[in-house]
C-alpha positions as CSV (number, residue, x, y, z in Angstrom):
1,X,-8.3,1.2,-27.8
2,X,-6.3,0.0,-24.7
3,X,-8.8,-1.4,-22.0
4,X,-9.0,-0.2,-18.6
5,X,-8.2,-3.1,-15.8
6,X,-7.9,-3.4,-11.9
7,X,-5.0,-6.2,-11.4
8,X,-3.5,-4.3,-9.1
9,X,-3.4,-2.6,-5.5
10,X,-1.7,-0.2,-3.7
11,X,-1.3,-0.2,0.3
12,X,0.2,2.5,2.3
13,X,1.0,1.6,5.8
14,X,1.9,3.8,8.6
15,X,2.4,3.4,12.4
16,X,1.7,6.2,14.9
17,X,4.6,7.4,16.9
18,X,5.4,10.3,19.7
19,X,7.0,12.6,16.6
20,X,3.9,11.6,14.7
21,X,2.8,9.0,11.5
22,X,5.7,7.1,9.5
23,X,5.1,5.7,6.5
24,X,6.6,2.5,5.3
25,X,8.7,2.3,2.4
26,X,10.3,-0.9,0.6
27,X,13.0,-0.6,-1.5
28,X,12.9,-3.6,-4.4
29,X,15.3,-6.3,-4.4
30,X,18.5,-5.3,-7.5
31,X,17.3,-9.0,-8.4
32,X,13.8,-8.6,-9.3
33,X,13.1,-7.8,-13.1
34,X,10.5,-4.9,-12.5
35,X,11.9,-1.8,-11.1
36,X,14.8,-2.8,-9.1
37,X,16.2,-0.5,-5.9
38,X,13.1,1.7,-6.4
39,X,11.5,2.9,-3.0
40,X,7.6,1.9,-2.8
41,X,4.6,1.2,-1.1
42,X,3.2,-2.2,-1.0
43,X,1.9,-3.3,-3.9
44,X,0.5,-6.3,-5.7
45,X,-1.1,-8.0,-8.6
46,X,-4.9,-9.3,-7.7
47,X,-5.3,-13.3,-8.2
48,X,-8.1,-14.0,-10.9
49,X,-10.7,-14.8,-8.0
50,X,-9.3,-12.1,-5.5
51,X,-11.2,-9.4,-4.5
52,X,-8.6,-6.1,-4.0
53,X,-9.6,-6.2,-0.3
54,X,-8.4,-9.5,0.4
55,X,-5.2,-9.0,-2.3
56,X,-4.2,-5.6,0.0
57,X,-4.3,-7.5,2.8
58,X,-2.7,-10.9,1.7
59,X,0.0,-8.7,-0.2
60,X,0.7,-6.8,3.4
61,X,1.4,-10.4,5.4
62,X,3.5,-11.8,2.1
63,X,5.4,-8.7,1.3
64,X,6.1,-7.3,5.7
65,X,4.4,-10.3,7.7
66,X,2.4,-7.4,9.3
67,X,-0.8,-7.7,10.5
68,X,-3.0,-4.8,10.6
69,X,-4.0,-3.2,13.9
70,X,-6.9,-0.9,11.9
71,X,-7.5,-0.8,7.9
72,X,-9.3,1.3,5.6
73,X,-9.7,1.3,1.9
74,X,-8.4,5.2,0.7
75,X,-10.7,8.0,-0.8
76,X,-9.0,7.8,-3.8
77,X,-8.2,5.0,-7.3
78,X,-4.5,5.8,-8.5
79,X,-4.1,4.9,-12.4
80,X,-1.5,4.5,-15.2
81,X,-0.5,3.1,-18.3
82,X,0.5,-0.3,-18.8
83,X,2.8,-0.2,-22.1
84,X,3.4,-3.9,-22.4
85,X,-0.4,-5.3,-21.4
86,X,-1.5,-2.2,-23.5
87,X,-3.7,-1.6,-20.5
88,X,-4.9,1.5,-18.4
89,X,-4.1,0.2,-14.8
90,X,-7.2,1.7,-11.9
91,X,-5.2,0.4,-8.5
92,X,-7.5,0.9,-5.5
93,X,-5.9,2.5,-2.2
94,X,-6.1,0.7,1.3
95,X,-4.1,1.8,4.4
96,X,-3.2,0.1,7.3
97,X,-2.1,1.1,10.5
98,X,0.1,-1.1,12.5
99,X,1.6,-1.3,15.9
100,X,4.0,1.4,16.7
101,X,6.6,-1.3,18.0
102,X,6.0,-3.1,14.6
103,X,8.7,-4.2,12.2
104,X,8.5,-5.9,8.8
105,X,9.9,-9.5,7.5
106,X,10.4,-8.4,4.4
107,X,10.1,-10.4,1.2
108,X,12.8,-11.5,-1.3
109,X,11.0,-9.0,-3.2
110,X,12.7,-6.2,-1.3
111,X,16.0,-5.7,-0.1
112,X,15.0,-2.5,2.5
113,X,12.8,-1.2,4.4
114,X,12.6,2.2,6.3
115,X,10.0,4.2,8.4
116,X,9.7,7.8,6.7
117,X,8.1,10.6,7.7
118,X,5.8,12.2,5.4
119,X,8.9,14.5,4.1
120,X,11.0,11.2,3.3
121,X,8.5,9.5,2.2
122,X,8.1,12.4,-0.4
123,X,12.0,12.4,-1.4
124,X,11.7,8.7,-2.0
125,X,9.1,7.5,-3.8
126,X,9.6,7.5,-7.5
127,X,6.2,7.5,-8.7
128,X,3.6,10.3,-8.9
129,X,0.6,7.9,-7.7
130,X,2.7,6.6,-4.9
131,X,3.5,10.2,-3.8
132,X,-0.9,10.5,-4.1
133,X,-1.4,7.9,-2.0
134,X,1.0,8.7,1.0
135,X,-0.3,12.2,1.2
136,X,-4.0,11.0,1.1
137,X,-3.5,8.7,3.5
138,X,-1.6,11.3,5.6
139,X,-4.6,13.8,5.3
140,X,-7.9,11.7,5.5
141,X,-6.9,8.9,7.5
142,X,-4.0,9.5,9.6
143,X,-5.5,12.7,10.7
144,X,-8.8,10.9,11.2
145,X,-10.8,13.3,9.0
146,X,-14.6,12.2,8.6
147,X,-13.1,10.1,5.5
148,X,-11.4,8.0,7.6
149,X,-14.5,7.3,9.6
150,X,-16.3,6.1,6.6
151,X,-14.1,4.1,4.7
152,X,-12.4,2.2,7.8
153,X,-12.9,-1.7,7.4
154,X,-12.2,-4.1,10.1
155,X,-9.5,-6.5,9.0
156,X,-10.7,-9.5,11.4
157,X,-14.0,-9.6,9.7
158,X,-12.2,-9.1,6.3
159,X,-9.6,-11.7,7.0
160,X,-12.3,-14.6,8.2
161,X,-14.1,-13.9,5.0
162,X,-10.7,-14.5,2.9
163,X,-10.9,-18.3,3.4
C-alpha cells in the first residue's frame, strides 16, 4: 500500500489592484526535467527539518524574491499521486499577498511570469489542484471571508522563527 507523505507545498500569491486580485503564474524553465513550460503556482519540496510554513515562505523569496505583505495558510490540503515515490502527496495551501507595485526575480526554475486574473489563471494552469487552490484563495481570502480572518499568519513572526 503506497504511503501518504507531505514533502510538498503549494503557494498562491496574488496582489490587489484597481480591476481587482491577480494571481501569479510561473511558467517552468524548457530546461528543468519536471514539467517543463507548464504554467504554475509556487511550489516546493519541504527540507527534512522544515516545517511547510517556513518551506512556503522560503520557496516564495527563492522561486520570486517576494516578500509577503500579509500570509495565510489556505482552508484546504490539495493531494495526488506520486507514481515514481509510489506515494500519495497531501500539499498544504498558503497564500500570500504582496505589494500591488510588486514584481518577481524569478528563478532559473522558470522562464515566465505573468499576473492573471482569476479567468487566466483558470485557462493556464494545467493541474486540477492548482486550479483548487487559485479559486479557494480567490473565495476565502481574497474576498476576506471569515476564513481568511482565521487562518491569516503574520509572516514577520513566522520568518524570525525560521532561523
Amino acid at each position: 500500500m503506497p504511503p501518504v507523505q507531505c514533502t510538498i507545498v503549494e503557494l498562491c500569491v496574488f496582489k490587489r489592484t484597481k480591476r481587482g486580485p491577480l494571481f501569479l503564474m510561473l511558467k517552468r524553465s524548457p530546461t528543468e526535467k519536471l514539467y517543463p513550460g507548464m504554467w504554475q503556482i509556487v511550489t516546493g519540496k519541504i527540507r527534512r527539518t522544515e516545517k511547510a510554513l517556513h518551506a512556503a515562505l522560503r520557496e516564495l523569496r527563492e522561486e520570486t524574491g517576494l516578500p509577503a505583505k500579509r500570509f495565510w495558510v489556505a482552508p484546504i490540503v490539495g493531494s495526488f499521486f506520486d507514481p515514481l515515490g509510489d506515494a500519495v502527496q497531501m500539499c498544504p495551501l498558503f497564500a500570500a499577498e504582496i505589494a500591488p507595485s510588486a514584481e518577481p526575480v524569478l528563478s532559473k526554475e522558470h522562464q515566465q511570469y505573468v499576473w492573471a486574473t482569476f479567468k487566466k489563471a483558470q485557462e493556464l494552469l494545467v493541474w486540477p489542484g492548482h486550479l483548487d487552490a487559485v479559486r479557494i484563495v480567490r473565495n476565502y481570502i481574497v474576498a476576506e471571508r471569515e476564513a481568511a480572518s482565521l487562518t491569516e499568519i503574520k509572516p514577520v513572526v513566522v520568518e524570525r522563527n525560521m532561523t
